[in-house]
C-alpha positions as CSV (number, residue, x, y, z in Angstrom):
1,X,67.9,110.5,85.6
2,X,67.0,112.6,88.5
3,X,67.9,112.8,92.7
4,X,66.6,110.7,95.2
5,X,66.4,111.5,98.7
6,X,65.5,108.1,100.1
7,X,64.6,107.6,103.7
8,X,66.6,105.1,105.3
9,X,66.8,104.3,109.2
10,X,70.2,103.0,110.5
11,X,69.2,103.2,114.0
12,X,69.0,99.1,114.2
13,X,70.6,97.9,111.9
14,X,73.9,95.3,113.2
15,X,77.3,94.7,111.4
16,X,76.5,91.2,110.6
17,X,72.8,92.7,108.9
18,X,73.3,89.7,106.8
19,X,73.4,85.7,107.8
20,X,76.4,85.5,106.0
21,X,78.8,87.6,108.2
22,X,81.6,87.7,105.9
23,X,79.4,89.0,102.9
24,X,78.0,91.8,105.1
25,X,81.8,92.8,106.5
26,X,82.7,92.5,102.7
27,X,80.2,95.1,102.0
28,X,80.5,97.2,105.1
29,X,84.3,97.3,104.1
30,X,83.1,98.9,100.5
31,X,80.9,101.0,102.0
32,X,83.7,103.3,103.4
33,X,83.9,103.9,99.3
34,X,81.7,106.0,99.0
35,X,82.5,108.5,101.9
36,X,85.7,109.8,100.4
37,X,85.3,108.7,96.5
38,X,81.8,110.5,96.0
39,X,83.1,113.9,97.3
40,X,85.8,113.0,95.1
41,X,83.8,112.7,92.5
42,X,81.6,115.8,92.7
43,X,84.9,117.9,92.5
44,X,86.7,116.2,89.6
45,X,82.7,116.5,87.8
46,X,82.5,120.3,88.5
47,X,86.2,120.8,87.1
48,X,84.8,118.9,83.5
49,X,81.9,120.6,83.4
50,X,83.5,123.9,83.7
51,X,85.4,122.8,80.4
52,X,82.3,121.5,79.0
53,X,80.8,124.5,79.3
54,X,83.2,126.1,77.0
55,X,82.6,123.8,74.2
56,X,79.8,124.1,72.0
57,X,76.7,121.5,71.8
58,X,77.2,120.1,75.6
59,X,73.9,121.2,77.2
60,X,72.7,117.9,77.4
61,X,75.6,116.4,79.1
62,X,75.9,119.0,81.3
63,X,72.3,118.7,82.3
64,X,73.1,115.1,83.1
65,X,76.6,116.6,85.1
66,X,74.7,118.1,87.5
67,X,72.2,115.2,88.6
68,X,74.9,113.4,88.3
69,X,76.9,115.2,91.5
70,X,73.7,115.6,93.0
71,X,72.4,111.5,93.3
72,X,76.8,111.6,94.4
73,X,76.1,113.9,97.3
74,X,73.7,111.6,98.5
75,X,75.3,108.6,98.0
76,X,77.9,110.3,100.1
77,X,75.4,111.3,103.2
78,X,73.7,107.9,103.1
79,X,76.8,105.6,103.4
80,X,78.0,108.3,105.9
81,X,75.1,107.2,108.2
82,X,75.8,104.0,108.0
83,X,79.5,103.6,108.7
84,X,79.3,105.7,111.8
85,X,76.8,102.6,112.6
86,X,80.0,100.8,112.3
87,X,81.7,102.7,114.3
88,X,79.5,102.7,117.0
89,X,79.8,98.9,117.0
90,X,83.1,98.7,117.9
91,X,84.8,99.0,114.8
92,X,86.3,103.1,115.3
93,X,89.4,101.5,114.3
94,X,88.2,101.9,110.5
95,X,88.8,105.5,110.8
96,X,92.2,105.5,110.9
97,X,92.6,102.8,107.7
98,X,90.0,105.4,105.7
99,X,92.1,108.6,106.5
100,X,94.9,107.2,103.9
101,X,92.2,106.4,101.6
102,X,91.2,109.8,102.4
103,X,94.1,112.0,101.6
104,X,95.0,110.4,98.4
105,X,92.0,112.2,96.6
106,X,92.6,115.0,98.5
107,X,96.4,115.1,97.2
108,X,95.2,113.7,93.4
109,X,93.1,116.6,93.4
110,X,96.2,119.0,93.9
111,X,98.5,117.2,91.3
112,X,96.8,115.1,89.2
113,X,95.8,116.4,85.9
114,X,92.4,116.5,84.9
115,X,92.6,113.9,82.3
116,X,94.0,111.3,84.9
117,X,91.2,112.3,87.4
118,X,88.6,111.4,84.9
119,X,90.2,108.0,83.6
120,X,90.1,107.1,87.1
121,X,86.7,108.4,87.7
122,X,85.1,107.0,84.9
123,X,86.8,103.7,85.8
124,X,85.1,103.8,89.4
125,X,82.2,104.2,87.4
126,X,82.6,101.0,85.3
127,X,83.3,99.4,88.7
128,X,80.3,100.7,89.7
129,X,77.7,99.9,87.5
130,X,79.2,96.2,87.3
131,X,78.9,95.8,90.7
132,X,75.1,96.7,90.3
133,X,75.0,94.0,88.1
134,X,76.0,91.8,90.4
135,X,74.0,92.6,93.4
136,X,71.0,92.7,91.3
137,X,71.2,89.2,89.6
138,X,74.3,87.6,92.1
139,X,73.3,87.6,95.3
140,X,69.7,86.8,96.2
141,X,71.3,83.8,98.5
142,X,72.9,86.0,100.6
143,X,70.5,89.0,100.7
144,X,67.7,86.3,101.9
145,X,66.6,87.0,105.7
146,X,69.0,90.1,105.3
147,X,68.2,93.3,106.9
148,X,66.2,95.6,104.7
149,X,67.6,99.0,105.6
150,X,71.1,97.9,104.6
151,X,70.2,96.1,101.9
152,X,68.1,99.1,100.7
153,X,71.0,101.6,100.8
154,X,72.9,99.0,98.4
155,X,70.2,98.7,96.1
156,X,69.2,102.1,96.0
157,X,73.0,103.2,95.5
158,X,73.8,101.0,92.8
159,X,70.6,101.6,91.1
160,X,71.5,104.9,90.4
161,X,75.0,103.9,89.7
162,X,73.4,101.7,86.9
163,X,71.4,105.0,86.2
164,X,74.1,107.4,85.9
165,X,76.4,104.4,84.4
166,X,77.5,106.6,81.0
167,X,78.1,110.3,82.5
168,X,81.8,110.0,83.4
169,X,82.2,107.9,79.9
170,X,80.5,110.6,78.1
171,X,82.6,113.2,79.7
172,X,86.0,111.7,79.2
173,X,85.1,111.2,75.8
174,X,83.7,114.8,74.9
175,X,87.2,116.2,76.8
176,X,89.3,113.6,75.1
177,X,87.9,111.6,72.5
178,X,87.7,108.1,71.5
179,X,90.9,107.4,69.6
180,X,93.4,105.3,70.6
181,X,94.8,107.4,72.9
182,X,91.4,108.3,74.7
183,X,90.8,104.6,74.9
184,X,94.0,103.3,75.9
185,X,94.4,106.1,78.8
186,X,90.7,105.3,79.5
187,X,91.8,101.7,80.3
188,X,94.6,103.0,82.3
189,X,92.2,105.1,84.9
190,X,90.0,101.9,84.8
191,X,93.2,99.8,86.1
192,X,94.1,101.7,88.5
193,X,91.2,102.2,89.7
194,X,90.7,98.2,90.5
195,X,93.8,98.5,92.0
196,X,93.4,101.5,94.4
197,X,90.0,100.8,95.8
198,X,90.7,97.2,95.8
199,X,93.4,97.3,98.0
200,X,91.2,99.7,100.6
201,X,88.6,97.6,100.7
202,X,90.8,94.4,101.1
203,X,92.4,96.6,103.9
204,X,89.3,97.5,106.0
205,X,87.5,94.2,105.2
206,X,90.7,92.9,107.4
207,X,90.5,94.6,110.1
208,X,86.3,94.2,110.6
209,X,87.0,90.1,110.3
210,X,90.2,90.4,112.6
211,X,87.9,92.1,115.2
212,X,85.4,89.5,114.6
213,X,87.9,86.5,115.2
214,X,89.6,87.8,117.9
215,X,87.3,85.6,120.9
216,X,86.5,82.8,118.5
217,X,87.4,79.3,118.7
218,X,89.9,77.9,116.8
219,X,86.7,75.8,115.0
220,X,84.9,78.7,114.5
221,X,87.6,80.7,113.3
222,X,88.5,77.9,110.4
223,X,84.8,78.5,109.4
224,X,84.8,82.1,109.0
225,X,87.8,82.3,107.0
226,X,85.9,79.3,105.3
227,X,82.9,81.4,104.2
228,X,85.2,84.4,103.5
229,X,86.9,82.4,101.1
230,X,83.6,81.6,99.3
231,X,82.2,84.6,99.5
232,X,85.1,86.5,97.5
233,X,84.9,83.4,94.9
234,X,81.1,84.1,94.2
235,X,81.9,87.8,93.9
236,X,84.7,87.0,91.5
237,X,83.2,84.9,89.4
238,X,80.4,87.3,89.2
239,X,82.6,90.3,88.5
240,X,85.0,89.4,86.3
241,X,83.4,88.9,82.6
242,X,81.4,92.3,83.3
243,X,84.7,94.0,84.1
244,X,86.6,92.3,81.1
245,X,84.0,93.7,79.0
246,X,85.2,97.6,80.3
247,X,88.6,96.5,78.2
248,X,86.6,96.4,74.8
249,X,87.3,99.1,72.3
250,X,83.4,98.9,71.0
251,X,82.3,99.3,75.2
252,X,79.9,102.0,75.9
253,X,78.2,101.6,79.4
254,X,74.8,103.2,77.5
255,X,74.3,99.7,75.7
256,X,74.2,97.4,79.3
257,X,70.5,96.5,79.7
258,X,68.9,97.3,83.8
259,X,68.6,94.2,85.3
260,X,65.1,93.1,86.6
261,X,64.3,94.2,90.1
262,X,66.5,97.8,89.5
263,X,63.3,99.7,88.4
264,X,61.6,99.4,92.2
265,X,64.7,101.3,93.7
266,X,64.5,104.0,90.9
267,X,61.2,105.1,92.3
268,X,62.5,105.6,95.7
């Protein structure tokens, strides 16, 4: 593991920097993510590692801690850069949907006990390195003829997501073990998780195809909700047995193999 700093120019790049409109509005919807999840993230990390740091035989993991917030911080800067891309193309209204997103963390971070912060974290990060899976083996039809800045940022990110894949496991475990309660809480962040983030993204991929519809014809409008439909089947199909296998007792994210291609955006 170590931080990247990658170069990526956003000045050109369009909302529909795919062919496939609905894929790219799909992922432009997830990229609000990491804007409020990875600062999120960085804080929920510095609260384990200051109870790591009490415990005896943790240096390793705590080395691995801090690159871990670090490749988060700029996860956080690069998607940052690219949604106001989005805004700037006439889709502001996102703003408003992502300040709910928003204030949950902020108020999970006042109430929520650490435990519950980590299962939830760690379950993001399950999510995460699935979803690298996916891109990486998936999706070569629809990242054909698509624009390489974007789809760099994507493969970068979840490169490192892939990278960093066992940190938040290895935490939750070192805090809170691996018995059945540890594992059954575990699946409980991982739940929740799905569900949270799944219903923001569902939320702001609605509004970017609403104000994509609104001129079409009625034709044209058939055919986007068409290829939205099929869109959210392929990712489905490709999503699900990776995320069934986060419900295993015997899972440990160290043991997924990289897929081919990952390597390239590692040495960013």
């Amino acid at each position: 593991m170590r931080v990247r700093s990658p170069a990526i120019d956003f000045a050109n790049v369009r909302p529909d920097w795919a062919p496939n409109r609905e894929f790219a509005q799909y992922y432009n919807a997830a990229s609000t993510v990491p804007a409020h999840i990875e600062p999120f993230l960085v804080k929920v990390m510095m609260r384990a590692r200051d109870e790591l740091a009490s415990r005896p035989g943790q240096q390793r993991l705590l080395e691995e801690v801090d690159i871990f917030i670090k490749q988060e911080v700029q996860h956080c800067k690069r998607h940052l850069a690219f949604n106001q891309r989005l805004y700037d193309s006439g889709y502001a209204g996102m703003r408003k949907l992502e300040a709910t997103y928003e204030a949950d963390y902020q108020r999970w971070l006042k109430d929520k006990p650490l435990r519950f912060l980590l299962a939830y974290s760690e379950g993001f990060e399950a999510m995460g390195s699935s979803s690298a899976e996916v891109f990486f083996t998936d999706l070569d039809d629809y990242l054909e003829g698509a624009d390489e800045s974007a789809v760099t940022l994507w493969k970068w990110h979840l490169a490192e997501e892939f990278e960093h894949r066992s940190v938040c496991y290895d935490v939750y475990r070192a805090l809170y073990g691996h018995g059945l309660r540890g594992y059954l809480y575990r699946l409980y962040g991982f739940i929740y998780a799905i569900a949270h983030i799944g219903r923001h993204v569902k939320r702001i991929n609605a509004y970017l195809l609403e104000q994509d519809r609104r001129n079409l014809s009625e034709a044209d409008h058939a055919a986007s909700v068409e290829r939205e439909r099929v869109v959210k089947r392929h990712l489905a199909r490709a999503s699900l047995p990776r995320l069934l296998k986060v419900f295993s007792p015997l899972y440990d994210p160290a043991l997924k193999k990289a897929p081919a291609g990952m390597a390239q955006y590692l040495n960013l």
